[in-house]
C-alpha positions in Angstrom: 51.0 -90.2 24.6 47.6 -91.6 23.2 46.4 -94.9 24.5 43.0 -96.0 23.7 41.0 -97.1 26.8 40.6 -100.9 25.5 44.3 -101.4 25.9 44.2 -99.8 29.6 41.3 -100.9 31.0 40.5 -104.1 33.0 44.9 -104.2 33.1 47.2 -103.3 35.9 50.0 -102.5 33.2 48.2 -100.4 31.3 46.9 -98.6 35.1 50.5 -98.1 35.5 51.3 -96.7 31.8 48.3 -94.3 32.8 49.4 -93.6 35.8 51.6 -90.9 33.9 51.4 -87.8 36.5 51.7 -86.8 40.4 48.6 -84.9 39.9 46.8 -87.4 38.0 47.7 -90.0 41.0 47.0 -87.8 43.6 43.5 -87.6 42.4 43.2 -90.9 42.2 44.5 -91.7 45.7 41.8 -89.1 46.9 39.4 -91.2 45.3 40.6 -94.8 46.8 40.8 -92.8 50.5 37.7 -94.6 51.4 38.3 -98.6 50.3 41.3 -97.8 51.8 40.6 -96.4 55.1 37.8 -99.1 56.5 37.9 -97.0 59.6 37.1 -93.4 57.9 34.2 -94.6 55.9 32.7 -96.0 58.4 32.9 -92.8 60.9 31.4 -91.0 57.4 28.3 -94.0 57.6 27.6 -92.7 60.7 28.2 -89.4 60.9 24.5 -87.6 61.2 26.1 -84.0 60.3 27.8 -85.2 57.4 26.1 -87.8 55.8 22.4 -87.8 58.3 22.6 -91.2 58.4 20.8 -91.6 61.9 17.7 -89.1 60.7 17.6 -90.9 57.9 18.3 -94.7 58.5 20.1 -94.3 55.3 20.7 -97.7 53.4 23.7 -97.9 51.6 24.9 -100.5 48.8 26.1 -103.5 50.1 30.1 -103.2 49.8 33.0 -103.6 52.2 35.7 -100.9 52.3 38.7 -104.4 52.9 37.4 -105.4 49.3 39.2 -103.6 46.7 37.5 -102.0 43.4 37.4 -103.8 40.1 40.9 -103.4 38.4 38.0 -101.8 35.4 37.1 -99.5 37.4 40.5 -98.2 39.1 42.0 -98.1 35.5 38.9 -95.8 33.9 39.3 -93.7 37.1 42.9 -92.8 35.8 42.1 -92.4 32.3 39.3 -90.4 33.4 41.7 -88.5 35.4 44.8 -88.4 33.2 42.4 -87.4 30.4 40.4 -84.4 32.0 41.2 -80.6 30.6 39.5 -77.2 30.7 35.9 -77.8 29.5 34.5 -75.9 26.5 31.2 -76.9 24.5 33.3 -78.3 22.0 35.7 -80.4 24.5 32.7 -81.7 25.9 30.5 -83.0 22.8 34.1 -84.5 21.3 34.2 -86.5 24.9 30.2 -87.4 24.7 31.0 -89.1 21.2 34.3 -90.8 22.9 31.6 -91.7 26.1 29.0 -93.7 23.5 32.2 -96.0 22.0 33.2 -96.4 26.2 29.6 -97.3 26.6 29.8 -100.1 24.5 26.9 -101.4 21.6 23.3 -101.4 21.2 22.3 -104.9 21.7 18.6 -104.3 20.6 16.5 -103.1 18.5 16.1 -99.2 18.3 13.4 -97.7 16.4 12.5 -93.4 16.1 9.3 -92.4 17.1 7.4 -89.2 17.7 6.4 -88.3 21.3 5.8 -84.4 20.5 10.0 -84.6 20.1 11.9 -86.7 18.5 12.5 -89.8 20.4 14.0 -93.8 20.8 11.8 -96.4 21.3 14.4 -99.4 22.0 13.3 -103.2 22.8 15.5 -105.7 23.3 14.7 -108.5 21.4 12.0 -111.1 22.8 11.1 -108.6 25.4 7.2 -107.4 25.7 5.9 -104.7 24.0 2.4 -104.5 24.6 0.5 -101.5 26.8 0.1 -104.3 29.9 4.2 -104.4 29.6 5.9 -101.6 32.2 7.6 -98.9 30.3 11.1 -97.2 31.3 11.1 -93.5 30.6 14.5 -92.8 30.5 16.1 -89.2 30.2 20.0 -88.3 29.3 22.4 -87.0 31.0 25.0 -84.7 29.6 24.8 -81.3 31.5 22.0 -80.1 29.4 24.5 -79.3 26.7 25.8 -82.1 24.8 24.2 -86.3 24.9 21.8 -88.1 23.0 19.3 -91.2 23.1 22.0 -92.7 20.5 24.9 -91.7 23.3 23.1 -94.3 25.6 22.1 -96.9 23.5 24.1 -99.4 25.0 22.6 -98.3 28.6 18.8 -98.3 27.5 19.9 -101.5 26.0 20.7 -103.1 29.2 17.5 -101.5 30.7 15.4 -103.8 28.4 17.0 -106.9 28.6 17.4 -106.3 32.7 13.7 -105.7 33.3 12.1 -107.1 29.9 10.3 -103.8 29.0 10.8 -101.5 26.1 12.8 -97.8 27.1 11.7 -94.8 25.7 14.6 -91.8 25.3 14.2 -88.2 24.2 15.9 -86.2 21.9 15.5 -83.2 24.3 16.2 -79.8 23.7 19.7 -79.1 24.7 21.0 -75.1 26.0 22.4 -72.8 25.1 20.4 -73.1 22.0 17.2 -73.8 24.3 16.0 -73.5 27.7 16.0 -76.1 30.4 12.9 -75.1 30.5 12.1 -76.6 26.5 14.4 -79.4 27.9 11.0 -80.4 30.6 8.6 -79.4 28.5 9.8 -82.4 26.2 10.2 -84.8 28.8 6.6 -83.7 29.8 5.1 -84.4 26.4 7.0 -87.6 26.5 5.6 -88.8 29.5 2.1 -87.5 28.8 2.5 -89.8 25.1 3.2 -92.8 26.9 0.4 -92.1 29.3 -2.0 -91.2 26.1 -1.1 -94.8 24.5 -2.6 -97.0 27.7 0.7 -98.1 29.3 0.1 -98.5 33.5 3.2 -98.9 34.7 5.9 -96.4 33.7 9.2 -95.8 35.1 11.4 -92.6 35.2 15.0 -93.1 35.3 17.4 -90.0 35.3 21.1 -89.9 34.7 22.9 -87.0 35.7 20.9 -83.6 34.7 19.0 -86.0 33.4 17.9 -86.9 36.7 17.8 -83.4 37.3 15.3 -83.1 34.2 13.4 -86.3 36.2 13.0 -84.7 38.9 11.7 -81.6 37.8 9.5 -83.3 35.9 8.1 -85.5 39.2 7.3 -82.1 40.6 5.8 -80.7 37.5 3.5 -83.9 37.3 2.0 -82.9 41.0 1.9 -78.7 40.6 -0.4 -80.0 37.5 -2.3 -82.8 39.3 -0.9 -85.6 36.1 -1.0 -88.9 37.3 2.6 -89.7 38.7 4.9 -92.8 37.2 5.0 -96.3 39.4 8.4 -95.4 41.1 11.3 -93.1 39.6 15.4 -93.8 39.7 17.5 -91.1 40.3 21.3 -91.7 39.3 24.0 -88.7 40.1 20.8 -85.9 40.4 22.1 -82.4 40.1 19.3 -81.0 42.3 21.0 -77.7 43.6 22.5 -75.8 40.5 23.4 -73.0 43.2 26.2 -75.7 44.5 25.6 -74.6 48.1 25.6 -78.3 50.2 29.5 -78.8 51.7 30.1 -81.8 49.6 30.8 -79.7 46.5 33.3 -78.1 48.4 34.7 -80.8 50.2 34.4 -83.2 46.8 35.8 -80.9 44.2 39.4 -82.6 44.6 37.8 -86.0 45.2 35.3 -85.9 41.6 35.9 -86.9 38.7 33.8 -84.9 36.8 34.0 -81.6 39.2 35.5 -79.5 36.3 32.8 -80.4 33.9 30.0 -80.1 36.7 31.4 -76.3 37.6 31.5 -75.8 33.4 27.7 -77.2 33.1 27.2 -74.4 35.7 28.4 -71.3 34.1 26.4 -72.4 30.5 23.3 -72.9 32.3 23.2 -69.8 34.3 23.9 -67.8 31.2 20.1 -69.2 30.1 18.6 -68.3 33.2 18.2 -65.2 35.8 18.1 -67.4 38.9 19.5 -70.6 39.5 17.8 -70.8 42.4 14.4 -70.9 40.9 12.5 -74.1 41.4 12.1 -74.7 38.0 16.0 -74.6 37.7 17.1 -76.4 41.3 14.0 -78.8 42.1 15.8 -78.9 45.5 14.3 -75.7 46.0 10.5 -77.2 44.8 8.2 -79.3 47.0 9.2 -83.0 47.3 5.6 -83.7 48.4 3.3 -85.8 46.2 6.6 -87.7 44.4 6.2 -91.5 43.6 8.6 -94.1 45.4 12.4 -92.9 44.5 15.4 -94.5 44.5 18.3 -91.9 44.5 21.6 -93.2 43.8 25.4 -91.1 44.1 28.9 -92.1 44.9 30.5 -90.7 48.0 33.0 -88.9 46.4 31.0 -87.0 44.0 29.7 -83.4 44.6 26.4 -83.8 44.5 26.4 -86.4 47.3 25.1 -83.8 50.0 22.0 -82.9 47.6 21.0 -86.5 47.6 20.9 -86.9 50.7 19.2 -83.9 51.4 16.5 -84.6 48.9 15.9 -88.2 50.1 15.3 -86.3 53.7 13.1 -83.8 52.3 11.0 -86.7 49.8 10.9 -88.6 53.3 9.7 -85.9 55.4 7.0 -85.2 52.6 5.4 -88.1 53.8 6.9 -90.5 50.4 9.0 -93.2 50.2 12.4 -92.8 49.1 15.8 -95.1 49.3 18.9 -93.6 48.8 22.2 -95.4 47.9 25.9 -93.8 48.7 28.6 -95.7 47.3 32.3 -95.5 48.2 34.6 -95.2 45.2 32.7 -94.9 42.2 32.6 -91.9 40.1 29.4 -90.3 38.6 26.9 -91.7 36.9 28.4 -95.3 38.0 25.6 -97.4 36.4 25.6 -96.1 33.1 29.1 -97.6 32.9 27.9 -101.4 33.5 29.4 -102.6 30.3 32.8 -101.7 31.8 33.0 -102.5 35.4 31.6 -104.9 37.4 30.1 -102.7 40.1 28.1 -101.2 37.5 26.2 -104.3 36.5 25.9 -104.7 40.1 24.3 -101.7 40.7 22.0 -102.7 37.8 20.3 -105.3 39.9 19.8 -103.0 42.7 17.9 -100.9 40.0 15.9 -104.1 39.3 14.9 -105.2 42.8 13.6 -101.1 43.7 11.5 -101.3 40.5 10.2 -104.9 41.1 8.8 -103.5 44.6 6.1 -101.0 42.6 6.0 -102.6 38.9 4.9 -106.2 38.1 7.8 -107.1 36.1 8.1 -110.3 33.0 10.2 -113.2 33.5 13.9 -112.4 32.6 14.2 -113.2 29.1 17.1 -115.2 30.0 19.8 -116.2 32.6 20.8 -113.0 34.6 23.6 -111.4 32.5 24.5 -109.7 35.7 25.5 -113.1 37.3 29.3 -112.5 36.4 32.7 -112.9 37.7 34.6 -109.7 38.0 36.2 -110.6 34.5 33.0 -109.3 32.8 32.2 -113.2 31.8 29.7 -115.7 32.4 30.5 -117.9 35.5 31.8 -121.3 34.6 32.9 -119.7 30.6 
């Protein structure tokens, strides 16, 4: 039975229409154990072998296991679940298409430019444009496979309303057809461009492999002696394609997108001889010489251990980094804030780590983030 995510989302009848199988629940439920179980999430807070918390003084996003999730967010976690099948390139370029209309509307202006590659230029309107303005570098996620800077048009969107700057995207290159090596190379020239046209302040923000591309790049930026970007966000990084840290193990039952993270796997090591290169896995390259970094991943994902590991390895380096495990939420989380409330929370987090390093404008208006967990305007 079809239903389209509109009718199910934000609804407990529609959760319990989608609640159609035992193993679609029983994913779920492993994906609730931790705002369910106060007790166990804490114990994971502060266990140093699992999560290094105490090495670490990790800093975590304010949330309290006794407060349940959004009913948004527990409904897209079953449709998400309910919805998942064997992953082929087709499958997962018909779901990226499904993922923009999820995402919501552009709600500013988007214009193409030429970086080197193909690229979106989008400003929200009123916000400032000029080279004194800070500049969001932005990369897409999407495996390396399948996404687009039209895919996240609502996100980039956001972005410049949130922080009143205009967000650069690139059409990257995407394998098997390319290399995730051609896939660097563009965010490279696209981050040299912006540097070439005067701006002072950029910001790289990663989604996914896209964060994976980020961080590559970061590294690529100090083998080469470039000048490195203000501060960098890192959402959902895929920073170990060899998938040897426990939590993809221990989160494969537990993640959402586990299947298509394994899938993601298998085309990229087609493309290359060793996925443990350092231009492959940037865990593998030198976090040394990295601008401020704020590394964000839910705690049921897989690639929770290589956060954590990286932000230990950026730290040791002698930088700065702040890195943000969330119960509950499924990869990617911010991308979704059109959909769930935590989302547009995490958005403001976003905003107060980039205000730290970048001089940012007055908000164009009142905080569209100040919302109650209906998705409207206090006091509508």
């Amino acid at each position: 039975m079809q239903l389209s995510l509109e009718a199910c989302v934000g609804s407990i009848a529609g959760l319990a229409v989608l609640c159609c199988c035992e193993a679609s629940r029983q994913r779920l439920r492993w994906l609730l154990r931790d705002w369910q179980l106060a007790r166990r999430t804490a114990a994971l807070r502060k266990n140093a072998s699992e999560l290094e918390a105490a090495s670490l003084a990790l800093p975590t996003a304010p949330s309290s296991p006794s407060v349940a999730a959004s009913p948004e967010l527990v409904a897209l976690c079953e449709y998400m679940a309910s919805h998942s099948s064997k992953p082929t390139l087709r499958s997962v370029r018909v779901e990226t298409e499904d993922l923009q209309q999820l995402l919501g509307n552009n709600g500013g202006g988007t214009e193409l430019i030429d970086t080197g590659v193909q690229a979106h230029w989008v400003t929200y309107p009123g916000v400032q444009t000029d080279d004194t303005s800070p500049v969001v570098l932005f990369i897409h996620g999407g495996g390396l496979v399948t996404g687009s800077p039209t895919t996240y048009a609502a996100f980039t969107s956001e972005l410049s309303r949130l922080l009143n700057c205009p967000v650069v995207c690139p059409a990257y290159r995407l394998i098997p057809q390319h290399t995730i090596h051609d896939a660097v190379s563009d965010v490279f020239r696209t981050y040299k461009w912006l540097v070439r046209k005067g701006y002072r302040h950029v910001v790289v923000v990663g989604e996914s492999t896209g964060a994976t591309l980020a961080t590559l790049l970061l590294q690529k930026l100090s083998t080469t002696r470039h000048r490195q970007p203000a501060c960098a966000v890192l959402i959902s990084p895929t920073l170990d394609h060899t998938h040897s840290t426990r939590s993809h193990k221990d989160n494969r039952s537990r993640d959402l997108s586990s299947t298509r993270t394994s899938f993601y796997r298998s085309v990229l090591s087609d493309s290359v001889p060793d996925l443990a290169s350092p231009l492959v896995s940037p865990m593998f390259g030198s976090f040394a010489g990295l601008p401020p970094l704020y590394l964000m991943v839910g705690e049921s994902e897989v690639q929770r251990d290589d956060v954590i590991k990286a932000h230990r390895l950026a730290t040791r380096s002698g930088g700065q980094a702040q890195v943000e495990v969330v119960p509950y939420c499924m990869q990617s989380y911010p991308v979704y804030c059109k959909v769930f409330p935590e989302a547009r929370a995490s958005l403001q987090r976003i905003k107060t780590f980039i205000a730290r390093y970048v001089p940012l404008p007055p908000t164009l208006e009142a905080d569209y983030l100040q919302l109650d967990r209906a998705g409207k305007p206090d006091g509508s």
